[in-house]
MARFI-498777 format. One record per residue (C-alpha): chain; x, y, z. Coordinates in pm, 1 decimal, always signed. Example, Ala and Ser with C-alpha at 12.3 -4.5 7.8 and 13.67 -1.06 7.14 Angstrom:
2
<mol:A c1:+1230.0 c2:-450.0 c3:+780.0>
<mol:A c1:+1367.0 c2:-106.0 c3:+714.0>
//
This chain:
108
<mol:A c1:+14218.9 c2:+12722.5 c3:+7260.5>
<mol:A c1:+14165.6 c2:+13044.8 c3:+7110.5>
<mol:A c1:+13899.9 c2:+13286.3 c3:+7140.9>
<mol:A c1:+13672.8 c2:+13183.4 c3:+6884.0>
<mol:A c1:+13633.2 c2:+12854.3 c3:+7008.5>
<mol:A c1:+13582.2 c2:+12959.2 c3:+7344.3>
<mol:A c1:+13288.6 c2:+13139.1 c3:+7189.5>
<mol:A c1:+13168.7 c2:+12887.3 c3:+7007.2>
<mol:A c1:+13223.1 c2:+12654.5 c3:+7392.1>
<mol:A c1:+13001.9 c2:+12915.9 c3:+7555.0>
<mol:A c1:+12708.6 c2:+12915.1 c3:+7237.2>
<mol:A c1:+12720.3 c2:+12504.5 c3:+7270.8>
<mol:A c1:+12674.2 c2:+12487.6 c3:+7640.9>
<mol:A c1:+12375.1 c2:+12770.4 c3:+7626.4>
<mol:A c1:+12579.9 c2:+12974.2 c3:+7834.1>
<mol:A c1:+12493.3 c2:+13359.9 c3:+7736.0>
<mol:A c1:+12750.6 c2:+13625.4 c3:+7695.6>
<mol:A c1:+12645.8 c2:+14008.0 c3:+7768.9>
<mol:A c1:+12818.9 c2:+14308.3 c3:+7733.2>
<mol:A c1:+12762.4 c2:+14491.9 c3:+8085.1>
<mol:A c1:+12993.4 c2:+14797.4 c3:+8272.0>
<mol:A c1:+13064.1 c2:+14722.1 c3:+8655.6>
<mol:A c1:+13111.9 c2:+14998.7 c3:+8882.8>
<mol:A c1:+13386.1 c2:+14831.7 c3:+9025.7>
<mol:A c1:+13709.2 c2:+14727.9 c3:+8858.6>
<mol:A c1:+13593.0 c2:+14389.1 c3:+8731.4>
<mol:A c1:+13654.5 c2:+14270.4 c3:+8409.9>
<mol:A c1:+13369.5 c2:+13952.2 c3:+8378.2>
<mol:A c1:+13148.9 c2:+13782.7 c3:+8602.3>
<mol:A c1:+12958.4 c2:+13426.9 c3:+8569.8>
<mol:A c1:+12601.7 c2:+13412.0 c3:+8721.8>
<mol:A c1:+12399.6 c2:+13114.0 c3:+8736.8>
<mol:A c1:+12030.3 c2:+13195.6 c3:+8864.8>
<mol:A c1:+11749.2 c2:+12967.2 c3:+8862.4>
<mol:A c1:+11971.8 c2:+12747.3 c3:+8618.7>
<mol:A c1:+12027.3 c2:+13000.9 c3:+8389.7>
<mol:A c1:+12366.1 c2:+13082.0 c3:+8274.3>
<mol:A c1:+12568.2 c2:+13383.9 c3:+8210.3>
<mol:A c1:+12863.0 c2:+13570.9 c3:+8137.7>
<mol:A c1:+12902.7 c2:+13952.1 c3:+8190.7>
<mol:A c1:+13220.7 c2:+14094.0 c3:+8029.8>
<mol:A c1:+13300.0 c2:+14465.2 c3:+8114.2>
<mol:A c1:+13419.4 c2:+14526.0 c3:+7725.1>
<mol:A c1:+13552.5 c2:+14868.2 c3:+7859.0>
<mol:A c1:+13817.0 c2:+14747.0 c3:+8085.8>
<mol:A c1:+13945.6 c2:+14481.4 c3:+7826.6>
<mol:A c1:+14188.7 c2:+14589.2 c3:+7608.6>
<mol:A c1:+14323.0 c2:+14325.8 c3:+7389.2>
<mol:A c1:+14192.1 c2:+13941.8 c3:+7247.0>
<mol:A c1:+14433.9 c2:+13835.5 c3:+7474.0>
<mol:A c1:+14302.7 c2:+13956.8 c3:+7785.7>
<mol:A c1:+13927.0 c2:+13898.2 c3:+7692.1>
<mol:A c1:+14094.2 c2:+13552.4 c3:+7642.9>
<mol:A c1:+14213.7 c2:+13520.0 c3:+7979.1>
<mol:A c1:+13885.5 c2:+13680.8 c3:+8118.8>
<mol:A c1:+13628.0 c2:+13457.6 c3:+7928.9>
<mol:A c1:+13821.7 c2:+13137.3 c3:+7962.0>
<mol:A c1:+13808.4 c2:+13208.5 c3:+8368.0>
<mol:A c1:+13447.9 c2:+13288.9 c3:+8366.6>
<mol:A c1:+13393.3 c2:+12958.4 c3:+8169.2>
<mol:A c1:+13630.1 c2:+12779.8 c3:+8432.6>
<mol:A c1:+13308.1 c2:+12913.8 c3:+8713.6>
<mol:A c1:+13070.8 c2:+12703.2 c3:+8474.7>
<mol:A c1:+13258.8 c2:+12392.3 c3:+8401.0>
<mol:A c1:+13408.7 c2:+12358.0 c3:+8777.5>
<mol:A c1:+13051.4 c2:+12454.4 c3:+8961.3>
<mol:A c1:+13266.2 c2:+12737.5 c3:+9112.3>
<mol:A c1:+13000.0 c2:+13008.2 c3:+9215.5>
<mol:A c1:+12935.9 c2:+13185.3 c3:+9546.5>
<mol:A c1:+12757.6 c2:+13505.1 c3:+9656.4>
<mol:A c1:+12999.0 c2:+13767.3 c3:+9542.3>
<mol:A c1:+12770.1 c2:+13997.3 c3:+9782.7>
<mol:A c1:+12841.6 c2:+13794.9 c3:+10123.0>
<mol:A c1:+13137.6 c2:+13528.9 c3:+10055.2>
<mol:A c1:+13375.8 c2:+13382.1 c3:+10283.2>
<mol:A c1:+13750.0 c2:+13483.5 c3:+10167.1>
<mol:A c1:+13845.4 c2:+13107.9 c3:+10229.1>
<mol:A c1:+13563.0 c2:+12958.1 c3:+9992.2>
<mol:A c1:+13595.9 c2:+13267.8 c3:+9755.4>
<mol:A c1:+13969.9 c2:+13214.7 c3:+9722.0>
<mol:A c1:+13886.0 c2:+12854.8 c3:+9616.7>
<mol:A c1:+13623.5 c2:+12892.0 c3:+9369.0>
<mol:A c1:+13863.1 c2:+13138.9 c3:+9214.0>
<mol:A c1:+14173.7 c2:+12902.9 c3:+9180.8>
<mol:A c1:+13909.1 c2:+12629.3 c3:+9037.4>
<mol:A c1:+13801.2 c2:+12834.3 c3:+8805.2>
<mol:A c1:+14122.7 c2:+12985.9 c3:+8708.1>
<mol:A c1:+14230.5 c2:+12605.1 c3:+8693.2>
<mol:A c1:+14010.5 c2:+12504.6 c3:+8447.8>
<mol:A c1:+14135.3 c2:+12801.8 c3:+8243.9>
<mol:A c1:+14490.7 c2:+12714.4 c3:+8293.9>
<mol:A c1:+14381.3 c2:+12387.6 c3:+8094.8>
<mol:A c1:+14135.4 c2:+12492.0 c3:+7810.6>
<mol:A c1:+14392.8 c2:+12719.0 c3:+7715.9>
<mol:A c1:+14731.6 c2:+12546.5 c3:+7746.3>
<mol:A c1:+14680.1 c2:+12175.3 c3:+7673.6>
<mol:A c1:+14928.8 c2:+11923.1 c3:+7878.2>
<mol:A c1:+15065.4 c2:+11835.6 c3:+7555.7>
<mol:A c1:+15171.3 c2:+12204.3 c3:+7481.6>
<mol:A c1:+15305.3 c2:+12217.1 c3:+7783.0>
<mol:A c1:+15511.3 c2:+11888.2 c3:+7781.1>
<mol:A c1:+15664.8 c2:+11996.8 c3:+7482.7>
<mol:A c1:+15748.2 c2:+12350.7 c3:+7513.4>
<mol:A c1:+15935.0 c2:+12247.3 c3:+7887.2>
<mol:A c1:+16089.2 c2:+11935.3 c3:+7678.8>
<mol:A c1:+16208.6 c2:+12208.2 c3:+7440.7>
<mol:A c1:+16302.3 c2:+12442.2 c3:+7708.7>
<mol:A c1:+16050.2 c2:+12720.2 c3:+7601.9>
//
């Protein structure tokens, strides 16, 4: 999937994308309050299409998967999960099985 089309993914499932600098070395964040739904991307610390790729696809993987926690006051153990569901999610959406299959099949 490439970037666009993530996008577009976000646009069709409401989910809004902001521009916003964190203090901290993050990169994006996904917030769902009150049912509303939202990306932050820290454009600043992304320096390629690849990375903000990467970045978006994972904060997508928080709204498809239902992976969200209190980033304030979070266990490490349910934090750590959220993030590998998440980051699952991603790991599909942007390399399909099929691509997969067939780049190992051609030893890629």
């Amino acid at each position: 999937m490439n970037l666009e089309k993530l996008y577009d993914l976000a646009e069709k499932e409401d989910v809004k994308i902001y521009d916003f600098y964190f203090d901290e070395d993050i990169n994006g964040m996904y917030v769902n309050y009150d049912k509303l739904n939202t990306i932050a991307l820290n454009y600043k610390n992304i320096d390629n299409s690849k990375e903000e790729k990467c970045i978006l696809s994972e904060e997508l993987g928080h709204y498809y998967m239902d992976a969200t926690y209190n980033y304030a006051n979070v266990d490490k153990i349910i934090y750590n999960k959220q993030e590998y569901r998440a980051r699952k999610w991603s790991y599909y959406a942007l390399i399909p099985f099929e691509n997969l299959k067939s780049a190992i099949l051609n030893r890629c």
